[in-house]
ZAKOL-502831 format. One line per 10 residues: number of its first residue (from 1); their letters; for each residue x, y, z of N, C-alpha, C. Coordinates in Angstrom, 2 decimals. Each point is the difference from the previous one (the first is absolute). Last residue first. Example, Ala and Ser with C-alpha at 12.3 -4.5 7.8 and 13.67 -1.06 7.14 Angstrom:
% ZAKOL-502831
2 = SA = 12.85/-2.25/7.08/0.82/1.19/0.06/-0.77/1.09/0.73; 0.29/-5.72/-0.07/-0.89/1.19/0.00/0.90/1.20/0.00
END
This chain:
% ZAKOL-502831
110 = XXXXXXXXXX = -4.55/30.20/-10.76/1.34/0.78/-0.45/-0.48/0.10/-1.88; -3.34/-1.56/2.80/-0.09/0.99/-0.18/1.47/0.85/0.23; -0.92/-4.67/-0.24/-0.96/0.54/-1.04/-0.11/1.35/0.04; 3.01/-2.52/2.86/0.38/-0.02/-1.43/-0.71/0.53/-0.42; -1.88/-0.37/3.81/0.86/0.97/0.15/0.45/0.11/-0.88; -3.49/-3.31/0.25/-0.49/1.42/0.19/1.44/1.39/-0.28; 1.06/-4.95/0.43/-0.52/0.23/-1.32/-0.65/1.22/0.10; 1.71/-1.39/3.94/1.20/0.60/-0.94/-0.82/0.22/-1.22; -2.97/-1.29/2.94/0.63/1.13/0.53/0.83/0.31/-0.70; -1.49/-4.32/-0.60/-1.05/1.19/-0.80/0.33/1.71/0.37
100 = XXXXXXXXXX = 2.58/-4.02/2.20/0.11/0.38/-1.61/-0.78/1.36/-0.56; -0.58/-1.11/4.53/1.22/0.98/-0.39/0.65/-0.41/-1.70; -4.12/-2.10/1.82/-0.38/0.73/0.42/1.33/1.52/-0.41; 0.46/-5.18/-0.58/-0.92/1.04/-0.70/-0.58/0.82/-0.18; 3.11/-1.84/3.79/0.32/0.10/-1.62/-0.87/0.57/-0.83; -1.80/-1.46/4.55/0.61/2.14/-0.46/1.34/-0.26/-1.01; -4.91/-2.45/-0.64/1.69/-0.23/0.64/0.30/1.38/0.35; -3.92/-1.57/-3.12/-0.39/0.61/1.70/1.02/-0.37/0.89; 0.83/-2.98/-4.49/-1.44/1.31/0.31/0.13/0.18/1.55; 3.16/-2.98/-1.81/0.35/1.13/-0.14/-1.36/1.05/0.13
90 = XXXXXXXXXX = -0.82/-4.39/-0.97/1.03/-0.29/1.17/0.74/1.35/0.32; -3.07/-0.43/-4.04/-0.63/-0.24/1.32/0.96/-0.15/1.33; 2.53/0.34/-4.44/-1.00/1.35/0.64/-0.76/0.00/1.06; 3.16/-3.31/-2.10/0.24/0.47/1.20/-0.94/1.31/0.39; -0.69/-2.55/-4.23/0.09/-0.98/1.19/0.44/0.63/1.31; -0.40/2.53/-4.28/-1.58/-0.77/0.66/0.37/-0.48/1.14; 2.46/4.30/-1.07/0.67/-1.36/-0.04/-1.58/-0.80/0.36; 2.43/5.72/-1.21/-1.29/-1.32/0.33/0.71/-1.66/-0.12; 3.61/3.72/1.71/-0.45/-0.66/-1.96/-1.31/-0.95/0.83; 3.38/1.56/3.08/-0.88/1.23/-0.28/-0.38/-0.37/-1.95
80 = XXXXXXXXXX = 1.96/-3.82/2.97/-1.04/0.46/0.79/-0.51/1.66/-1.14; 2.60/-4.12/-2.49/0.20/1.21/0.53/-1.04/0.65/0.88; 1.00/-5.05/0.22/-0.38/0.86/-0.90/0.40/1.36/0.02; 0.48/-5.39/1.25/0.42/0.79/-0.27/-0.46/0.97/-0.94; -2.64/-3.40/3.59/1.17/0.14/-1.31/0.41/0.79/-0.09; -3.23/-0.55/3.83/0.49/-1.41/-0.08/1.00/0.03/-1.58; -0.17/3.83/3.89/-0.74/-0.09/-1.05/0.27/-1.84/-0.82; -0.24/3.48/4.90/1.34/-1.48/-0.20/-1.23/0.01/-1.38; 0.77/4.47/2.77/-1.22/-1.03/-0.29/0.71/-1.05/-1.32; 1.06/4.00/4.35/0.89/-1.03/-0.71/-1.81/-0.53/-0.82
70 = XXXXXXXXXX = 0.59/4.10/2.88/-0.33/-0.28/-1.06/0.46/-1.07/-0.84; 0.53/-0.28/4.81/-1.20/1.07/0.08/-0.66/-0.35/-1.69; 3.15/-3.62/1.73/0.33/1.16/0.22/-1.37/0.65/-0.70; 2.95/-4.79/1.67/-1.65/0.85/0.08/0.39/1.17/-0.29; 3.43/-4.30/-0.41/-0.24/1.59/0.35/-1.36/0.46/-0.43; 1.81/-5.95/0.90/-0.77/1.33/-1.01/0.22/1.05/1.17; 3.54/-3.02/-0.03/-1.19/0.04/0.62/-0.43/1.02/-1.27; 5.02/-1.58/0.03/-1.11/-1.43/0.01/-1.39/0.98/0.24; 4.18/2.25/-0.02/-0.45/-0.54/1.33/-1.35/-1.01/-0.71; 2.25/2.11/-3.03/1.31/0.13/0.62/-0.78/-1.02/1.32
60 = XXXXXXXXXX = -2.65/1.53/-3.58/1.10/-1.65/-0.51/1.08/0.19/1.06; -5.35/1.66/0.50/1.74/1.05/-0.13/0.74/-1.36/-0.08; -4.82/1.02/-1.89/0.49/-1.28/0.78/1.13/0.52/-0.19; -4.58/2.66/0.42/1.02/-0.91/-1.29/0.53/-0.86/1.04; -5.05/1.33/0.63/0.94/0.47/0.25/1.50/-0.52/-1.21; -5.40/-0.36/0.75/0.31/1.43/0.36/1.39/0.17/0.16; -3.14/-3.14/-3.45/1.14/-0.44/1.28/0.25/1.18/0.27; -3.01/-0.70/-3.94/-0.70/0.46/1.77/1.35/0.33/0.83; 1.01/-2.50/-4.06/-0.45/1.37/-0.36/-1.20/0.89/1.08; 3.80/-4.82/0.91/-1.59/0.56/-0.34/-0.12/1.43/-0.35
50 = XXXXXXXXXX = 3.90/-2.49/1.47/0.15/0.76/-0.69/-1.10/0.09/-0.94; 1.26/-1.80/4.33/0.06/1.70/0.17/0.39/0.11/-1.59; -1.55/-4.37/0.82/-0.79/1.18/1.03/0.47/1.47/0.01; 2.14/-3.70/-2.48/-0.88/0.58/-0.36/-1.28/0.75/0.97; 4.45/-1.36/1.24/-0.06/0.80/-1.58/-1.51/0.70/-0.56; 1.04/-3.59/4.11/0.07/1.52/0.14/-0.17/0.76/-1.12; -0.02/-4.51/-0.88/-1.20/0.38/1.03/0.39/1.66/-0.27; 3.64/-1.92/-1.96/-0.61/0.44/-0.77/-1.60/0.19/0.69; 3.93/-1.95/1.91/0.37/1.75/-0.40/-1.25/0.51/-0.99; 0.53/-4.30/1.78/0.10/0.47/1.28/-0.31/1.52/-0.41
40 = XXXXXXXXXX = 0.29/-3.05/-3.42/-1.47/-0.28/0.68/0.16/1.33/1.60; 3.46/-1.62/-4.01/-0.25/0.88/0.50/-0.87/0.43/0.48; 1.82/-3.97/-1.87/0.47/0.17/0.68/-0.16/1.20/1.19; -1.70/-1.52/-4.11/0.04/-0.63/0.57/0.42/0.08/1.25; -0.47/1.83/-4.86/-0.46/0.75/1.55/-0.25/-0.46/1.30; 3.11/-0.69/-5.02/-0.75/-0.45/0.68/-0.51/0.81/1.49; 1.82/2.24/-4.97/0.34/-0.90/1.37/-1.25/-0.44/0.88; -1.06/2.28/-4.49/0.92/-1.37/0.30/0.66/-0.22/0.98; -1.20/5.12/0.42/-0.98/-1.22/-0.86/1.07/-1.03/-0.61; 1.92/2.60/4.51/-0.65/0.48/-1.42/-0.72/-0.91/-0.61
30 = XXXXXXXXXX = 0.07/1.77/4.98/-0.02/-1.54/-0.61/-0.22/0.55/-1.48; 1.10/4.10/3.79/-0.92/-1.19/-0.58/0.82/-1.51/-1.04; 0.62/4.25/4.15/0.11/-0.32/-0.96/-0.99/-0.93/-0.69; 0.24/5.66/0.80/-0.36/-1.22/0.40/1.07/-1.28/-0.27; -0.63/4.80/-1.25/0.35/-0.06/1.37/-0.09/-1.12/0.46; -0.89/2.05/-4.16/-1.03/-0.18/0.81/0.39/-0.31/1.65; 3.14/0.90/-3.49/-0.74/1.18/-0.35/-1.62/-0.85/0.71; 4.04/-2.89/0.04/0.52/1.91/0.69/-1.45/0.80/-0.19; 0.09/-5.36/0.29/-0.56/1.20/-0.78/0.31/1.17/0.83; 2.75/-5.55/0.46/-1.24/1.37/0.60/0.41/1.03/-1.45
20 = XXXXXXXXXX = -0.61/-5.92/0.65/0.80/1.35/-0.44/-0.12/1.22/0.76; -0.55/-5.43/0.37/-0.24/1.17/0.50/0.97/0.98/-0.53; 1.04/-4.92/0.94/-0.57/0.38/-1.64/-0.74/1.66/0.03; 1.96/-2.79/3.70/-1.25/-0.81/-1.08/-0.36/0.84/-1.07; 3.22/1.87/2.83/0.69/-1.13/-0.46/-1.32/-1.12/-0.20; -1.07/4.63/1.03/0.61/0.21/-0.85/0.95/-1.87/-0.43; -2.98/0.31/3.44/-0.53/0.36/-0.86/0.96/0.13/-1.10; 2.10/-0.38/4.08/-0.67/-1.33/-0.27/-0.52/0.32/-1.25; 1.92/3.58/1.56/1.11/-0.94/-0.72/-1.05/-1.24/-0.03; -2.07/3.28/2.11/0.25/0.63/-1.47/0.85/-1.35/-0.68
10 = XXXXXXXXXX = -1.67/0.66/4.45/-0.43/-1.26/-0.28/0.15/0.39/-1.85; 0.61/3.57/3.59/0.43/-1.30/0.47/0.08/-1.02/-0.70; -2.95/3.96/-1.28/2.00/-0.25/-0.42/0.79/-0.85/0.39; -5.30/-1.49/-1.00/0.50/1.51/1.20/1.95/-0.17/-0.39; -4.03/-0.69/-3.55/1.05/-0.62/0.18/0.73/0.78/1.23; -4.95/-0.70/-3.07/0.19/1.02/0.90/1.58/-1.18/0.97; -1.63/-0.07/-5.61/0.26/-0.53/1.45/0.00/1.29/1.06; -2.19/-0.92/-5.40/0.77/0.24/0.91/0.24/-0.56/1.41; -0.35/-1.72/-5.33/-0.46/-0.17/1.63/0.61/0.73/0.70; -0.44/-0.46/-5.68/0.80/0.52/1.09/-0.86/-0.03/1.26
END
């Protein structure tokens, strides 16, 4: 699966090469066996804002990345309050990790 960064303007092109979208990431992408040929324009952007550094998401309504204070763009799917090897370093010294360990202090003393 390839994601795409797809601005809404340009949804029907993507979606008529073959482009799906993911309700639960917000994105779309190129499923595995279609060709990616076509999608060079959508896929530069993709992967700049979807580095595990990238400070922001990507609003599918206006095409742009949103910056926001505690956003931290993780490169898979995990549960943020469950250790995780691969997203732990990318989650040290956040104010995510900073208000997990805050809820985990407060559960621990209901």
């Amino acid at each position: 699966m390839l994601l795409l960064t797809v601005p809404y303007a340009e949804k029907d092109q993507a979606k008529a090469l073959g482009a799906r979208w993911n309700p639960a990431k917000r994105r779309w992408y190129v499923p595995d066996g279609v060709a990616t040929a076509g999608f060079e324009k959508w896929v530069a952007d993709a992967g700049a804002s979807a580095s595990p550094t990238s400070s922001g998401r990507v609003d599918s309504y206006q095409g742009k990345t949103v910056v926001g204070a505690n956003y931290v763009a993780l490169g898979h799917d995990c549960n943020p309050f469950e250790p995780c090897a691969q997203c732990g370093a990318a989650l040290l010294l956040t104010p995510w990790e900073t208000a997990r360990q805050h809820l985990v202090q407060v559960v621990a003393r209901l």
